[in-house]
C-alpha positions in Angstrom: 7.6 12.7 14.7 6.7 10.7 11.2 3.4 8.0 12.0 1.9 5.7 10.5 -2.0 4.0 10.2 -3.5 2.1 8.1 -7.2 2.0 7.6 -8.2 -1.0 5.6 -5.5 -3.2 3.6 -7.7 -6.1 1.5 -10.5 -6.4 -1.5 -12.9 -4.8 0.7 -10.4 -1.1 0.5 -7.2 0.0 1.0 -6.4 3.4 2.6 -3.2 4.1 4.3 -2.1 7.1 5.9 1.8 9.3 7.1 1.8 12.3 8.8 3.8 14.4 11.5 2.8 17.2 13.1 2.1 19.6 10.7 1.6 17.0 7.6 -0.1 13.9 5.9 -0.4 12.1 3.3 -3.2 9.3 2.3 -1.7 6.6 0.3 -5.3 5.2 -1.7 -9.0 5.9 -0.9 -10.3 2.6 -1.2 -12.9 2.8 2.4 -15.7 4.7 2.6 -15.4 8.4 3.6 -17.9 8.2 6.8 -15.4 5.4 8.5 -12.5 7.0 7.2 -13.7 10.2 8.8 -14.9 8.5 12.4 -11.4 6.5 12.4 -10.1 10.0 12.3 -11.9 11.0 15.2 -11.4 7.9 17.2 -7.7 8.5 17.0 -7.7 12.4 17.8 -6.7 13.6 14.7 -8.4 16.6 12.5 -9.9 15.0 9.2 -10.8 18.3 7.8 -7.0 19.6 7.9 -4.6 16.2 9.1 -3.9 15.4 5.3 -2.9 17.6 2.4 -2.4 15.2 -0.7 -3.4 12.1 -1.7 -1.1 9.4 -3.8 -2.9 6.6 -5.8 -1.2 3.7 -6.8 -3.9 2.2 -9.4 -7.4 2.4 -10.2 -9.0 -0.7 -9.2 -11.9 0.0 -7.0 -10.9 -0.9 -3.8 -7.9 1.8 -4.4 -10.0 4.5 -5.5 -13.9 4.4 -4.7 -13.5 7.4 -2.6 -11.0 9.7 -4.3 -13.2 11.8 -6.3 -15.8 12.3 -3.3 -13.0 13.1 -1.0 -10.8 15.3 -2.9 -13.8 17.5 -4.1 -15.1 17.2 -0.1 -12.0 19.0 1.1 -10.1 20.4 -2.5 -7.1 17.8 -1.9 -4.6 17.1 -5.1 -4.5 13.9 -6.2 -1.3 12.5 -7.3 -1.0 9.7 -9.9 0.3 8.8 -13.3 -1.9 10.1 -16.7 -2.9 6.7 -17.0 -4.1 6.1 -13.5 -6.5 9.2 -14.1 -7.7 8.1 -16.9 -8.6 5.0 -15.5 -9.9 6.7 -12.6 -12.5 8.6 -15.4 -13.6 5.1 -16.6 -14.1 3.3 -13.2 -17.9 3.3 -12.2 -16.9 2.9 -8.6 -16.2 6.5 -8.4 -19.3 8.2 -8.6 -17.5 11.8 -8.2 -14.8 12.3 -11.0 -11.6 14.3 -9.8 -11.7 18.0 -10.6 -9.6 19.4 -13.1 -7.5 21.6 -11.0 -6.7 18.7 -8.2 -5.5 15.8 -10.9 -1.7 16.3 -10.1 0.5 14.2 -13.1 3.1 12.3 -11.8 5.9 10.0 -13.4 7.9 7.2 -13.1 10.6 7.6 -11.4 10.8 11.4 -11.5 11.2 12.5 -7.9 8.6 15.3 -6.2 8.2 16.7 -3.4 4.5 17.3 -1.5 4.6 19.0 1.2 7.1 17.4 3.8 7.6 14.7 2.2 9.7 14.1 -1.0 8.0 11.2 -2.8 9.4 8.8 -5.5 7.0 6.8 -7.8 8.3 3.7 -9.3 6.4 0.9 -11.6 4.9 -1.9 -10.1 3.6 -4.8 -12.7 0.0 -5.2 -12.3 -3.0 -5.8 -14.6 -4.6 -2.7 -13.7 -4.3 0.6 -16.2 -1.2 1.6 -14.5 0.7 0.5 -10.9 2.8 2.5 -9.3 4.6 1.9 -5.7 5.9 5.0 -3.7 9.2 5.7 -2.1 8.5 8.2 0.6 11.1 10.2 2.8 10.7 11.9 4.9 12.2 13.1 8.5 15.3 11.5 7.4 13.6 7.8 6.7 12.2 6.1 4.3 8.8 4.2 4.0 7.7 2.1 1.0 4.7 0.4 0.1 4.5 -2.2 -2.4 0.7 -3.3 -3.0 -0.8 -5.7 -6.1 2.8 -6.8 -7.8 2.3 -9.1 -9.9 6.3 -10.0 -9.6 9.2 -8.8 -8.2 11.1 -6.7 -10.6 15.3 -5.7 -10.1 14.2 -2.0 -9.1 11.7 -3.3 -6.1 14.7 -5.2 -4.4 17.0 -2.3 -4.7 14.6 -0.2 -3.1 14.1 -3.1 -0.5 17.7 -2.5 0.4 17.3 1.1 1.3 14.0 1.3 3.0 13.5 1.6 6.7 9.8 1.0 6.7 8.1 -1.2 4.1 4.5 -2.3 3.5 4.2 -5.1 1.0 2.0 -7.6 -0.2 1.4 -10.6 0.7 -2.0 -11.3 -1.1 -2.6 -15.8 -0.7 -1.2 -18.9 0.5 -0.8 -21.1 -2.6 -2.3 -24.1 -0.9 -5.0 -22.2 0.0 -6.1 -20.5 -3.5 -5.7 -24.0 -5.4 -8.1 -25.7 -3.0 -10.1 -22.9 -2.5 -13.8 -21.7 -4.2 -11.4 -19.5 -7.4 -12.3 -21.1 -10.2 -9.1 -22.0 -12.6 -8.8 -19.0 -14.6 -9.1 -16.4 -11.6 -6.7 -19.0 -9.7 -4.0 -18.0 -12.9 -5.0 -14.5 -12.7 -3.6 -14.2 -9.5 -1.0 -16.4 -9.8 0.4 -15.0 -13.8 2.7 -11.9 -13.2 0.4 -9.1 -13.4 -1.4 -10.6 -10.7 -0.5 -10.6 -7.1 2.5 -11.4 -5.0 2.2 -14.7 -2.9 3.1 -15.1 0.6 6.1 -17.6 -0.3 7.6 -15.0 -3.0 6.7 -12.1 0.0 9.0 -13.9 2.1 11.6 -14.4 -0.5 12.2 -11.0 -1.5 12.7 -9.8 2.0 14.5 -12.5 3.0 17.2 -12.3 -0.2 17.0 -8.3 0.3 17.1 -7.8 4.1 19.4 -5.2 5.2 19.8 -4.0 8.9 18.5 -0.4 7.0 14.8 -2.4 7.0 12.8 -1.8 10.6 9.3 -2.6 10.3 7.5 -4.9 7.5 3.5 -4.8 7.4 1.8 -7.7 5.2 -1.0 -5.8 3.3 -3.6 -6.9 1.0 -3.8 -10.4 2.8 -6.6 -12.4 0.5 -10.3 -12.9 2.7 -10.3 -16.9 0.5 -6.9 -17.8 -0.4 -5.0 -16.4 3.7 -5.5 -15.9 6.6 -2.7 -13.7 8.4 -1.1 -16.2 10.9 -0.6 -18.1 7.6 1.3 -15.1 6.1 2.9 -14.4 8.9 4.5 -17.3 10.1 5.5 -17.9 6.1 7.4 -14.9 6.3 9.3 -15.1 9.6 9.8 -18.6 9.7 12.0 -18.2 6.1 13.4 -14.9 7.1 14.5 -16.7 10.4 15.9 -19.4 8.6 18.1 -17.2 7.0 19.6 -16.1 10.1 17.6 -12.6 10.2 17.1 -11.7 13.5 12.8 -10.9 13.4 11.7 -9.4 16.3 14.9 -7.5 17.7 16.8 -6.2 14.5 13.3 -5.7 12.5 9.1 -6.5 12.7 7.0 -8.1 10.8 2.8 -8.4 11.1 -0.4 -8.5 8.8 -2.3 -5.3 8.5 -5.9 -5.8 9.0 -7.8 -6.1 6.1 -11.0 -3.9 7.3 -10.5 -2.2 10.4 -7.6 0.7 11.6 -4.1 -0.6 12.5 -3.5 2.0 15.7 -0.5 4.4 15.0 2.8 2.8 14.7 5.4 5.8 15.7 8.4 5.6 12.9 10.5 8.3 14.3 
């Protein structure tokens, strides 16, 4: 059995977690280790031995405010590119730096395996030090999260097409972020292509890359100002509907949460 939770998907922290029976894997610390912990307990599962390894995508706060503190906490490796740790050195939101012995290096699009899971990193455009998204099988599917893309790149829409589970942004409604309280230049931030990924381009790329391979689609990183996740959600399946994709029977599609635990959504 493969799972899936995720604990927090928004500026306030991201933290997402895959695990069978034997084996998990935290994608991002961005949530505070005392709720990470009690969610752990709320759904009956062992904090202290549930996960082996931890994959970071980037080092922006709400990715990593916990790593260090939770890695040292239990001695978990912590996989990312050379310039992610660097940038996790530099980031005063993590108050406990990673231990020499747990930073794990990883590359581009240089396949590894962790555990029971066999984990391929590829580059996601973002103005952060570094970005990376994860292609993860395991259990004979495949799960992909794409999180802060700033655009859609060839390589993202190829691995669109072979992914059975995908979480991918869908950070602000464009009507909403250019009436909303952004001032012009964070507005362009957002919008500009190291930015974030809007719920109208969210809906194009799975729409234009849908294959009957793609399951289950979870909205993450939904803006608190500039969405709301009926917005995002009804972008999405509305255009993907349109297209004649069958939502609901042949694949589903709904907003994480931005603050609290999704449940566990069984993959396999």
């Amino acid at each position: 059995m493969l799972d899936f939770i995720s604990f927090g998907s928004g500026s306030s922290g991201n933290c997402y977690y895959l695990f069978t029976e034997t084996d998990g894997l935290l994608i991002d610390i961005g949530v505070g280790i005392r709720s990470l912990r009690k969610s752990f307990h709320d759904y009956g599962l062992d904090f202290f031995s549930g996960f082996k390894n931890i994959l970071i995508t980037h080092d922006h706060a709400d990715h990593i405010k916990s790593v260090g503190s939770l890695s040292k906490k239990l001695d978990i490796p912590v996989w990312t590119t050379a310039a992610v740790h660097e940038g996790i050195d530099k980031n005063y939101s993590v108050k406990c730096k990673l231990m020499k012995h747990n930073r794990k290096i990883i590359e581009k699009n240089v396949p590894f395996n962790v555990g029971e899971f066999h984990v391929t990193p590829f580059a996601v455009p973002h103005d952060s030090t570094d970005n990376v998204g994860y292609e993860i099988s395991c259990q004979g599917v495949v799960f992909t999260i794409l999180t802060d893309v700033g655009h859609v790149t060839e390589e993202m829409k190829a691995l669109i097409r072979r992914t059975n589970y995908l979480v991918v942004e869908a950070n602000y409604d464009s009507h909403m972020l250019a009436n909303g309280p952004y001032h012009a230049h964070l507005q362009e931030r957002i919008r500009c292509g190291t930015g974030h990924l809007s719920n109208t381009q969210c809906a194009q790329l799975l729409t234009e890359n849908y294959t009957e391979n793609l399951r289950h689609v979870w909205l993450c990183h939904l803006s608190h100002e500039n969405n709301k996740p009926e917005i995002a959600h009804a972008c999405v399946v509305d255009t993907m509907k349109s297209a004649g994709i069958e939502v609901g029977v042949k694949v589903d599609v709904e907003p994480l949460r931005r603050k609290l635990p999704t449940g566990v959504f069984h993959l396999v």
